[in-house]
C-alpha positions as CSV (number, residue, x, y, z in Angstrom):
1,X,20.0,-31.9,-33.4
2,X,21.3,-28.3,-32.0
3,X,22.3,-30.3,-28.6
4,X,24.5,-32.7,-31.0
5,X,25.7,-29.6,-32.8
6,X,27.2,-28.6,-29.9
7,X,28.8,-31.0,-28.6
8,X,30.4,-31.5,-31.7
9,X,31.8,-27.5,-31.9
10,X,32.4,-28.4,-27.8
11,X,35.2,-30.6,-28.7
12,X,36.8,-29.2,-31.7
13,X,37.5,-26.3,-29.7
14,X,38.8,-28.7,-27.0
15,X,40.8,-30.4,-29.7
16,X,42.3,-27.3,-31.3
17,X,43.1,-25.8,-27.4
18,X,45.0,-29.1,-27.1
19,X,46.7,-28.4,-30.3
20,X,47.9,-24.7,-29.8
21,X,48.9,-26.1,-26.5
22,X,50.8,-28.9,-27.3
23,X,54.7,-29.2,-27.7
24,X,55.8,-27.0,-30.7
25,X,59.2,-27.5,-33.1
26,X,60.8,-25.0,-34.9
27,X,64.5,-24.7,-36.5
28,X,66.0,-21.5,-37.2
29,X,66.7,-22.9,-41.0
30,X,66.2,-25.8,-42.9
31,X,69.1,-25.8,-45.3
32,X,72.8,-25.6,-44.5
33,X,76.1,-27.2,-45.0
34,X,77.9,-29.7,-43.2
35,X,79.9,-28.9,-40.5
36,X,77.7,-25.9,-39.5
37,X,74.9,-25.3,-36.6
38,X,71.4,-24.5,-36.7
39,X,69.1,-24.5,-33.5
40,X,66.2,-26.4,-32.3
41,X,63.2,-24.5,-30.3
42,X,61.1,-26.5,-28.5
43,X,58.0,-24.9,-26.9
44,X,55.1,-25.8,-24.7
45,X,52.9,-24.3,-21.8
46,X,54.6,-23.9,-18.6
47,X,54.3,-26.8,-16.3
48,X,56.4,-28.5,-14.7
49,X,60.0,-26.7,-14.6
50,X,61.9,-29.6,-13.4
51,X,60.6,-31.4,-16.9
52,X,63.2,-31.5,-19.5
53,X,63.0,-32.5,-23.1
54,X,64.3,-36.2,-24.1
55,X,67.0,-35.4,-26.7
56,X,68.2,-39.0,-27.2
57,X,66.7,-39.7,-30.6
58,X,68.7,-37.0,-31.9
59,X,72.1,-38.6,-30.7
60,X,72.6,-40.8,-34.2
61,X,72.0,-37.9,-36.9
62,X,73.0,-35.4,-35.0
63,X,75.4,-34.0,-32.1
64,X,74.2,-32.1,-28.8
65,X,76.5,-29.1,-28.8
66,X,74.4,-26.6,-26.0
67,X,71.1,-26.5,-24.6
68,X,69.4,-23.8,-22.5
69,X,65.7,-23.2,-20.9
70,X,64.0,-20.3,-20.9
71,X,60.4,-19.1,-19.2
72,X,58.3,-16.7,-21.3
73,X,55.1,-14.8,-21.1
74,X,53.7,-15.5,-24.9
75,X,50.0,-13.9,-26.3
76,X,48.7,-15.4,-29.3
77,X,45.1,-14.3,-30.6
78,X,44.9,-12.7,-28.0
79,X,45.3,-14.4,-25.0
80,X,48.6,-14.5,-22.6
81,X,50.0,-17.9,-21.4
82,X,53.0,-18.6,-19.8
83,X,55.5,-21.1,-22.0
84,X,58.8,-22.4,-21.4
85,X,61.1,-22.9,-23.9
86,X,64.2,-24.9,-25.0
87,X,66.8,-24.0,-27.5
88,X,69.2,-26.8,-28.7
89,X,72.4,-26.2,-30.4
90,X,72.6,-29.3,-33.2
91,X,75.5,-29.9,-35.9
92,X,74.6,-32.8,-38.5
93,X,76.8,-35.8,-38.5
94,X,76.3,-36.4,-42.1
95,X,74.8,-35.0,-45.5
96,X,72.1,-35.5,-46.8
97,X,68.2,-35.3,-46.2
98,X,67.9,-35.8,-42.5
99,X,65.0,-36.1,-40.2
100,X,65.0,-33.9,-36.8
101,X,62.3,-37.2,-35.1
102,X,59.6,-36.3,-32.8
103,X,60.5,-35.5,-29.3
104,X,58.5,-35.4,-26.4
105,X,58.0,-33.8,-22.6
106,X,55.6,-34.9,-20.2
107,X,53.2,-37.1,-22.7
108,X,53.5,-34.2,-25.3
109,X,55.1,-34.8,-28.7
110,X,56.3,-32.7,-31.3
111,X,56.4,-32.8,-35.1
112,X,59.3,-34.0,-37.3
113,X,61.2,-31.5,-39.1
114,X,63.4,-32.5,-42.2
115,X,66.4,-30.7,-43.1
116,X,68.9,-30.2,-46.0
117,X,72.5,-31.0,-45.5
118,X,74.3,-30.0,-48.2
119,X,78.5,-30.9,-48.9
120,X,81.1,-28.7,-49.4
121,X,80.9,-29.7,-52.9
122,X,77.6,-29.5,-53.4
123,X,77.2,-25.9,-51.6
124,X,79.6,-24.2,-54.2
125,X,77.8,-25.8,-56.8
126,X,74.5,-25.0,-55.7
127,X,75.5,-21.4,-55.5
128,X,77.1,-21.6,-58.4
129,X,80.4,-20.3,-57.5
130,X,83.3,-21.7,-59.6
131,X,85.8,-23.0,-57.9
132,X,88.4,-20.4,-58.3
133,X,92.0,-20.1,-56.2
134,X,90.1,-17.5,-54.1
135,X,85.8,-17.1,-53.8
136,X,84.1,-15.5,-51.9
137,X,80.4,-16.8,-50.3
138,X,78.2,-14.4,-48.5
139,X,75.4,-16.1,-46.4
140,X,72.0,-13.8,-44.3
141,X,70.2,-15.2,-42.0
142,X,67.3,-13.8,-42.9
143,X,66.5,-11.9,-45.8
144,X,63.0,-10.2,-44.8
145,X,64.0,-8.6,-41.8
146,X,61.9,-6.6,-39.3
147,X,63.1,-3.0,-39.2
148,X,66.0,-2.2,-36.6
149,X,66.3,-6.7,-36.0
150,X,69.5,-8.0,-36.2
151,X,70.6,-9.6,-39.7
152,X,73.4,-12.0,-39.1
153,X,75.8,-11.5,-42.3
154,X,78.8,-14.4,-42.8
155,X,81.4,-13.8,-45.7
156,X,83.6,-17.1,-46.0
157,X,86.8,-16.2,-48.1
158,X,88.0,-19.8,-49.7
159,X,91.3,-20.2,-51.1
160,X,93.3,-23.2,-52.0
161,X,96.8,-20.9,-52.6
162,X,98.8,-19.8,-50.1
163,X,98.5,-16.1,-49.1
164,X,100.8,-13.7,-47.9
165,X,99.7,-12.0,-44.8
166,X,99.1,-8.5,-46.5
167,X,95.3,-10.1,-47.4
168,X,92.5,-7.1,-46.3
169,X,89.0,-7.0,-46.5
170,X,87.1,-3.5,-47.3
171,X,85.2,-2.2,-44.2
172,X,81.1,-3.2,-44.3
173,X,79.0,0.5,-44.7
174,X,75.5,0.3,-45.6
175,X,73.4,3.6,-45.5
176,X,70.5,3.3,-43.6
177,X,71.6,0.4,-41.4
178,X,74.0,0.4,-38.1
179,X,76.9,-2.8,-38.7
180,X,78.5,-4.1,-36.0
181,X,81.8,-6.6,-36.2
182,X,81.6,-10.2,-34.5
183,X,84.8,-10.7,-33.3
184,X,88.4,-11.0,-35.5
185,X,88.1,-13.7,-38.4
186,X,88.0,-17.0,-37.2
187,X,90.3,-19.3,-39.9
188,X,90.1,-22.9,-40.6
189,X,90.0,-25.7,-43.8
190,X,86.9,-27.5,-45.8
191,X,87.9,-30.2,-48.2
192,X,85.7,-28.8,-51.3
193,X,85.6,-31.4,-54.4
194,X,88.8,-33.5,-53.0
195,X,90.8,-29.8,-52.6
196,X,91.6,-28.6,-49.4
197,X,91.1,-25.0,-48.6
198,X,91.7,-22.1,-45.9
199,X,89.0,-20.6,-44.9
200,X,88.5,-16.8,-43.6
201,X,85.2,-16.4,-41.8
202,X,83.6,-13.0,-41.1
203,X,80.6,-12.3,-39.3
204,X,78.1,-9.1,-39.0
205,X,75.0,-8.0,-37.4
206,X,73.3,-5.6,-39.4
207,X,70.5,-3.6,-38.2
208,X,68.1,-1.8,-40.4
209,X,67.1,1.9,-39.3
210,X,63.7,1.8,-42.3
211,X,61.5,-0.1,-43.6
212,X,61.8,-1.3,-47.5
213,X,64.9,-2.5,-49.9
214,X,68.2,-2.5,-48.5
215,X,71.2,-3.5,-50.4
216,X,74.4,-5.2,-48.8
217,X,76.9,-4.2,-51.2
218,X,79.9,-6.5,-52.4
219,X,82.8,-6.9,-50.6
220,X,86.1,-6.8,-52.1
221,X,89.0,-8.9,-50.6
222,X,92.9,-8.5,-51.6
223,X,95.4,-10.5,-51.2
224,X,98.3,-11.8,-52.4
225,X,99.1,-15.4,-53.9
226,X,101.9,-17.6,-54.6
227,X,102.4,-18.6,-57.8
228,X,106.0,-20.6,-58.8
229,X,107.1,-19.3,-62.1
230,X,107.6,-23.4,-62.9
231,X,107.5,-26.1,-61.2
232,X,110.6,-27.3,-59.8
233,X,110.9,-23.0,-58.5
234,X,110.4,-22.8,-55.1
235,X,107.4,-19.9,-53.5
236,X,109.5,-17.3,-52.9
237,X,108.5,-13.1,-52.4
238,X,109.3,-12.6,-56.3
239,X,106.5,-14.8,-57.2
240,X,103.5,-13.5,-55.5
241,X,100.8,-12.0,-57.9
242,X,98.2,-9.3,-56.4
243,X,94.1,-11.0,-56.5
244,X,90.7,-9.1,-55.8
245,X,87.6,-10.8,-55.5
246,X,84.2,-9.5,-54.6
247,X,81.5,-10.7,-52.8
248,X,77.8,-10.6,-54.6
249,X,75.5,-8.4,-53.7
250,X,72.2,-9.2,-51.1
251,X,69.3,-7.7,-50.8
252,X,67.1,-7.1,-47.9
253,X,63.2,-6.4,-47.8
254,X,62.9,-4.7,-44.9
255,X,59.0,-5.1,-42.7
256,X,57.8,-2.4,-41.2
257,X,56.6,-2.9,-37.2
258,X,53.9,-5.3,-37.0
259,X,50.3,-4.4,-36.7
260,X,49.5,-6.3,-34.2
261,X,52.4,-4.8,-32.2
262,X,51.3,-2.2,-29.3
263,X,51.7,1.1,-30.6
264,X,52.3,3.0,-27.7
265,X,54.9,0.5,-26.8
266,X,58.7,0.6,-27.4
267,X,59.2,-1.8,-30.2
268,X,62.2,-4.2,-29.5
269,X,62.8,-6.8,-32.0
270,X,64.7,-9.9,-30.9
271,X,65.5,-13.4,-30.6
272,X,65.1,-14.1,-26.6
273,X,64.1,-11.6,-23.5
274,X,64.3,-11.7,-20.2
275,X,63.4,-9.2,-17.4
276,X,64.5,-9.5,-13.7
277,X,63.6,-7.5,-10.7
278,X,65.7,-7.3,-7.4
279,X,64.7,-5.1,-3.5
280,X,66.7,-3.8,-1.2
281,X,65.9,-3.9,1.2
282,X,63.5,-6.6,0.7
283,X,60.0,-4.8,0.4
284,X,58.0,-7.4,2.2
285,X,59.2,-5.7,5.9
286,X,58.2,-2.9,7.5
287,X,60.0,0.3,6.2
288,X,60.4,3.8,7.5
289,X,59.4,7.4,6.3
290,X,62.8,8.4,4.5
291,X,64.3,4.7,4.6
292,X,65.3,4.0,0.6
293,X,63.2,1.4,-1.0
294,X,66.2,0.4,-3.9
295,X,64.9,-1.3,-7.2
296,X,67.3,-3.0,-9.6
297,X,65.2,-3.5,-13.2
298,X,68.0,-5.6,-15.6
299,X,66.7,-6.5,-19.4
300,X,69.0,-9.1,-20.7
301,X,68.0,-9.9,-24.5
302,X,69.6,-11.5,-27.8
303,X,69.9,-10.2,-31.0
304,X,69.5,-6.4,-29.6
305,X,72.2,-4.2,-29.0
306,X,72.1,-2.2,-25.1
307,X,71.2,0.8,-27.0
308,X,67.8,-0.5,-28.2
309,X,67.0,-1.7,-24.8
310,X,64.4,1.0,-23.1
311,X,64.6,2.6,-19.8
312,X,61.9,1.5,-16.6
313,X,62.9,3.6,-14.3
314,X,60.1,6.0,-15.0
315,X,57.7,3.0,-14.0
316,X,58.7,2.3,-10.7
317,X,56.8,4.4,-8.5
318,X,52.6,5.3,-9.1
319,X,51.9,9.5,-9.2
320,X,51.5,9.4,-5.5
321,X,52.8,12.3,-4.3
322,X,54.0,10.9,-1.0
323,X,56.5,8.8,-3.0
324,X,59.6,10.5,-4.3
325,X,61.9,8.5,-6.8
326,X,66.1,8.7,-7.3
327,X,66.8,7.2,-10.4
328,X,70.7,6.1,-10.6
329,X,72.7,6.3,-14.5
330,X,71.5,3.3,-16.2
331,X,74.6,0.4,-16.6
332,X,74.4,-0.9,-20.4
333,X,76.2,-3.4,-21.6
334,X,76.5,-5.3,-24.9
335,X,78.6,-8.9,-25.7
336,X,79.4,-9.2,-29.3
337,X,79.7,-13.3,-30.3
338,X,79.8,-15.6,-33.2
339,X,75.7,-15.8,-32.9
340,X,75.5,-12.0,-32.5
341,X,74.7,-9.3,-29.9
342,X,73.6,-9.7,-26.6
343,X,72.3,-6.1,-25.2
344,X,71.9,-5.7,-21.0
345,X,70.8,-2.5,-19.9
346,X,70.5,-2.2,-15.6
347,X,68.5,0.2,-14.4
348,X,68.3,0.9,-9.9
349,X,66.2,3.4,-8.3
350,X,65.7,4.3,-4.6
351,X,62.0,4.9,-3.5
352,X,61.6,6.9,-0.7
353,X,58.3,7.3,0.8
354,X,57.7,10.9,2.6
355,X,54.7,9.7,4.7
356,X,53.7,6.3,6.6
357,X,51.0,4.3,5.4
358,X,50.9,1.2,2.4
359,X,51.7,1.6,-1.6
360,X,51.4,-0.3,-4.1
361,X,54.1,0.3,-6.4
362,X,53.2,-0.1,-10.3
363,X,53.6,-3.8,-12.0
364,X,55.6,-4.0,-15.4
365,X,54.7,-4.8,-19.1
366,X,57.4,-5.3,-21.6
367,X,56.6,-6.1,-25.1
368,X,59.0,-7.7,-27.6
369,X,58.9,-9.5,-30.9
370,X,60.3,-12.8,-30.9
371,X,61.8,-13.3,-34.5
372,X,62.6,-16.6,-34.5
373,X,58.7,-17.1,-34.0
374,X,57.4,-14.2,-35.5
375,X,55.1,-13.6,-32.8
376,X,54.3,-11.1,-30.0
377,X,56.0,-11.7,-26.8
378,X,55.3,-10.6,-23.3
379,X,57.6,-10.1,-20.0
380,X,55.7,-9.0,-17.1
381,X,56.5,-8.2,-13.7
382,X,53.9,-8.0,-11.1
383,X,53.1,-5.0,-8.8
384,X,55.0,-5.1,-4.9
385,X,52.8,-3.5,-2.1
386,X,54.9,-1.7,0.8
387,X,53.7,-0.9,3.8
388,X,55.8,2.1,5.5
389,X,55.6,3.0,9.7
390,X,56.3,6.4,10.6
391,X,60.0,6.5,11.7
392,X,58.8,8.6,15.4
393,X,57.0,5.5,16.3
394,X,60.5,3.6,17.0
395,X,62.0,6.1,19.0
396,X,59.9,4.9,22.6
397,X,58.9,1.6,22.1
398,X,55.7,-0.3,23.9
399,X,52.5,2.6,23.3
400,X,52.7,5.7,22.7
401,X,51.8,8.3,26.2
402,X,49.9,11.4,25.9
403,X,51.8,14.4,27.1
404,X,51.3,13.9,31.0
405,X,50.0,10.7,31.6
406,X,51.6,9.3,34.4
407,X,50.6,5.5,33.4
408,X,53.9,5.8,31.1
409,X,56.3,8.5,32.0
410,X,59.0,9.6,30.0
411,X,62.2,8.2,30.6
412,X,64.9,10.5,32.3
413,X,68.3,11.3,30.5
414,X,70.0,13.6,33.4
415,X,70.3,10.4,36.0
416,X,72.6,8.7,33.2
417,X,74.5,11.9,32.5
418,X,75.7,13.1,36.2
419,X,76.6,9.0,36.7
420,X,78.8,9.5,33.4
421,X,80.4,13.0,35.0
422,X,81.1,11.7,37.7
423,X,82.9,8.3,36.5
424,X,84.6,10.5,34.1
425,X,85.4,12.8,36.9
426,X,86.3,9.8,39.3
427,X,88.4,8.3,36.5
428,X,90.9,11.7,36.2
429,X,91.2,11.7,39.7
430,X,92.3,7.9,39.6
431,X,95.1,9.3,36.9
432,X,96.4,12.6,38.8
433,X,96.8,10.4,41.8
434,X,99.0,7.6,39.9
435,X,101.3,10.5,38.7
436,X,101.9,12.1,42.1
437,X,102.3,8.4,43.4
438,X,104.9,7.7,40.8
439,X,106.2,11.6,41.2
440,X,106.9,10.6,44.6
441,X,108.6,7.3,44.5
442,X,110.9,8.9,42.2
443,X,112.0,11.1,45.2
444,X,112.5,7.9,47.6
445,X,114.4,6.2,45.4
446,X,116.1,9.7,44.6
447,X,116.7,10.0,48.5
448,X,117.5,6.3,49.1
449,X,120.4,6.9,46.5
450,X,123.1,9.0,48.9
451,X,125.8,7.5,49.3
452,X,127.5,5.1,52.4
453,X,126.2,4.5,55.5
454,X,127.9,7.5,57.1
455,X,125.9,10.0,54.7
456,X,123.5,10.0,57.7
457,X,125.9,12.2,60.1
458,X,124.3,15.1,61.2
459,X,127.4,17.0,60.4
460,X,127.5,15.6,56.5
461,X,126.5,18.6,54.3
462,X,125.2,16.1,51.8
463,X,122.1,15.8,53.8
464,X,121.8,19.4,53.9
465,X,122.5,19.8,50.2
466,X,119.5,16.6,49.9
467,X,117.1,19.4,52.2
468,X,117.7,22.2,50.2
469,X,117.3,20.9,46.7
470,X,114.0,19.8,47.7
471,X,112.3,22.3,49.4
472,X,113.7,24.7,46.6
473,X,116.3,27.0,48.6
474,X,119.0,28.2,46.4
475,X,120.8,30.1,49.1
476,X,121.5,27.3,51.6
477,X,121.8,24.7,48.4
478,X,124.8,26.7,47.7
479,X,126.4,26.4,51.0
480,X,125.8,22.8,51.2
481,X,127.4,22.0,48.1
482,X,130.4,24.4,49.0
483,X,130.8,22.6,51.9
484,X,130.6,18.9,50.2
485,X,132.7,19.7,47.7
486,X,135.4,21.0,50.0
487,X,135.3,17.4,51.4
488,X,136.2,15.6,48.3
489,X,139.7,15.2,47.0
490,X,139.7,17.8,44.5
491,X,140.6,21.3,44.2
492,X,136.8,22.3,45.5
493,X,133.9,23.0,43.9
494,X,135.2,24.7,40.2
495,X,137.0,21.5,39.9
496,X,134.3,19.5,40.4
497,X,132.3,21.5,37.8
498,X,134.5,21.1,35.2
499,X,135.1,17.3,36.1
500,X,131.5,17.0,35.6
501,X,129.8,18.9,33.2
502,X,125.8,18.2,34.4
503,X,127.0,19.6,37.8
504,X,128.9,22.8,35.9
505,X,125.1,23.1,34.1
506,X,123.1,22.6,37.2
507,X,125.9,25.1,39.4
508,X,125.2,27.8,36.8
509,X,121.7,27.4,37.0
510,X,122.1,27.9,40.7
511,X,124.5,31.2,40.6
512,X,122.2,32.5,37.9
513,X,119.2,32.5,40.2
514,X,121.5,33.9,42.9
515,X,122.8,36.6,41.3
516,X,119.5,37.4,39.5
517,X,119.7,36.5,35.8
518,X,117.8,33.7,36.1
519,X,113.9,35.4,36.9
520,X,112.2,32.0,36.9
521,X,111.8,30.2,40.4
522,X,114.5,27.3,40.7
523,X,113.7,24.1,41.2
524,X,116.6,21.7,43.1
525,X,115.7,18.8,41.1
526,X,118.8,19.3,38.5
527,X,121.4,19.9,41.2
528,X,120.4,17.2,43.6
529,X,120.5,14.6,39.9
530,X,123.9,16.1,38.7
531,X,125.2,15.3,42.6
532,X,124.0,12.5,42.6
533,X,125.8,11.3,39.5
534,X,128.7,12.9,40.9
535,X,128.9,10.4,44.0
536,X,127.4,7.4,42.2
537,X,130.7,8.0,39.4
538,X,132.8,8.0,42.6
539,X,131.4,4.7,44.1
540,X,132.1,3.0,40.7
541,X,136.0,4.3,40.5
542,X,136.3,3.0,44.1
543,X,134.8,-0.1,43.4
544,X,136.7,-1.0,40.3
545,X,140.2,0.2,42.0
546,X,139.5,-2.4,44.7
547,X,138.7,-5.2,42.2
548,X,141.9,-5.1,40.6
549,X,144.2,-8.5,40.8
550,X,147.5,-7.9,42.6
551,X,150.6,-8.8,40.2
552,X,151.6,-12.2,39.7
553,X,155.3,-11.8,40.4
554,X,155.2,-9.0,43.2
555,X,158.4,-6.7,43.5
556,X,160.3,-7.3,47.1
């Protein structure tokens, strides 16, 4: 009888393990009116990640707006399983009681939900709202909040008169809570009872600071109407009449943090979590004392503004003394959208290690409440063992010599320095020489540029002038040129000079050594260029005197 009796308790725990591990369904409500969205959470134990959910029976109630997948860490009763989850973005087709049928992933199935669609008729009516020119209709998400979780507020405006564009809408302040705007007003029509309206939409996330009652008070809206003072008047500025209507009242019962909540965690409240990790360099290699071991920690999670979002820096390195950590300014982030915030907070450290040897760097744990769920939720990262060389072992590679063993002698450095003197040395030398080569055919081509053939007479002073100016004598230069210039057909040298201004500059260069105001040595360079100009200016009046065409009609 006691073997039987186990057995039996045997397989209902097998049964209810199946249970809490088969595909769960959930919708984030159960009542809304047509034309809006809810979302579908589907939920199982992590398996397979290529598996994805068959959506098709939902294709003739309902419409497939977005779908996303997302892998968890979840602890229930105590134990921590990993679970992936799906979120599905649905929009009714029709009104009406409708049936969300089971779908399934892998063999699993879930449970059928049933929802309420409601019209736009039946909506007003069911909130009992008369349909006025203008209402107003307030909508929560939730109205038991957890302390400091986002509370999505949505005030829709109807009115079936035209406005001006003067309509405002007083600012949202609730003690005790932080609001934050969704965006500018979207604006768009609903037929309501066979009337057509404009609607102005207006969205909130609302976060509760304490535990206990909180009250959303009315909003009041303003605007002004049209209203024809009969009908065959046309809307003109003289018929508009100022309106004010408020929006009622909501209460919120605030819950306090959860018992079952760690309490020496931070508590973080929201509706999805994720936690990344990235190296660099990657940690798996060899690193060196000193060489930065840079971690990047980003939290990326829904429903929870950046602020909210708590730092990890301060767990990415154990107490060992031999690690030192440089934490960087945290990068936070948060993206405000129709279904609320979406905090991101960055945080990147460098790890250096002052001493060789391995680490093992600490893992992480992240708790957060899930409250879509209503459950705790984990995110853990696991811990990253380094192993660091000390960075003197790479300077001589192959093993290390004891001081004097000849079996591996330390490499020389001089051998390579006196080659790279004297290639450097070798390599000016090369250079001076190409300048006095080039210096020097300058002074052929300077000597191969005299004049006619008959230059080359001993008796030509030219020669002697050529002598002079390069070997620097200013007394016989000045003879020389005395005696050329008496040769040409001019008045002598002073006529030349002034015929010639580069030889005037380079003749009273000459005089002024000569005569002693000049105390710097002179150099025949200048004179022997300017005479050379001289006689090269000469060649080209002779040679275009000679090419000149002799007259058509000569005189007899």
């Amino acid at each position: 009888m006691s073997l039987c009796r186990y057995l039996l308790l045997v397989l209902l725990s097998l049964s209810g393990a199946n249970i809490a591990w088969a595909l769960e369904a959930s919708v984030d409500r159960t009542r809304l009116q047509l034309g809006d969205s809810l979302e579908l959470t589907l939920e199982m134990p992590a398996g397979n990640r290529t598996a994805r959910p068959d959506l098709s029976p939902l294709d003739d109630m309902f419409e497939v707006r977005a779908s996303r997948q997302m892998s968890l860490i979840s602890q229930l009763d105590g134990r921590t399983r990993p679970v992936t989850r799906w979120i599905v973005t649905l929009r009714p087709r029709e009104a009406g009681q409708l049936e969300i049928p089971p779908l399934s992933i892998n063999g699993q199935q879930s449970e059928p939900i049933y929802l309420r669609v409601l019209t736009a008729d039946q909506a007003a009516l069911d909130s009992g709202v008369e349909l006025a020119p203008i209402f107003i209709d307030s909508e929560i998400d939730t109205e038991t909040p957890y302390v400091q979780a986002q509370v999505l507020l949505t005030l829709r405006i109807f009115h079936s008169v035209s406005l001006y564009d003067d309509s405002t809408l007083s600012g949202l302040d609730i003690p005790g809570a932080r609001v934050e705007r969704l965006g500018d007003p979207l604006n768009y029509e609903r037929v309501i009872g066979g009337v057509r309206h404009g609607v102005i939409e207006a969205r909130y996330a609302i976060y509760p600071q304490q535990s206990g009652l909180l009250e959303i008070p009315a909003q009041l809206f303003s605007a002004t109407i049209l209203v024809p003072r009969d009908p065959s008047e046309e809307f003109s500025a003289r018929t508009g009449q100022l309106m004010q209507v408020r929006s009622p009242s909501i209460e919120l019962n605030v819950q306090p943090i959860p018992d079952s909540f760690p309490a020496d965690a931070h508590w973080l409240p929201a509706r999805q979590l994720s936690l990344q990790q990235a190296w660099q360099p990657d940690p798996g290699q060899d690193l060196l004392t000193g060489e930065p071991l840079t971690r990047t920690l980003r939290i990326q999670a829904s429903g929870v503004l950046a602020s909210q979002l708590p730092g990890l820096n301060h767990l990415g390195a154990n107490a060992d003394p031999a690690l030192r950590l440089y934490a960087d300014q945290p990068r936070l982030s948060t993206d405000f959208s129709a279904q609320g915030a979406n905090g991101e907070r960055e945080d990147s450290a460098a790890i250096v290690a002052q001493q060789s040897g391995e680490y093992l760097l600490d893992g992480l744990t992240l708790h957060w409440w899930d409250i879509d769920n209503d459950r705790l939720q984990t995110a853990r990262l696991e811990p990253q063992a380094i192993r660091v060389k000390s960075s003197d072992s790479f300077l001589v590679s192959g093993p290390q010599a004891a001081p004097g063993d000849a079996a591996y002698p330390t490499p020389l450095l001089w051998p390579w320095q006196l080659l790279s003197l004297l290639l450097a040395l070798a390599l000016g030398a090369t250079g001076w020489l190409l300048w006095r080569t080039r210096q020097q055919l300058q002074e052929f081509s300077l000597d191969n540029e005299t004049g006619d053939a008959d230059d080359a007479a001993n008796n030509n002073p030219l020669i002697d002038l050529q002598a002079a100016c390069r070997h620097n004598q200013p007394g016989e230069a000045r003879k020389a040129l005395e005696a050329w210039a008496r040769q040409q057909d001019s008045e002598g040298l002073l006529s030349l000079s002034q015929d010639h201004p580069e030889l005037g500059d380079a003749l009273e260069n000459l005089n002024a050594t000569l005569f002693g105001q000049n105390p710097d040595a002179w150099r025949g360079k200048q004179l022997w260029r300017a005479v050379r100009r001289v006689i090269q200016e000469q060649r080209r009046d002779r040679d275009s005197a000679h090419q000149e065409l002799p007259p058509l009609y000569p005189k007899v």
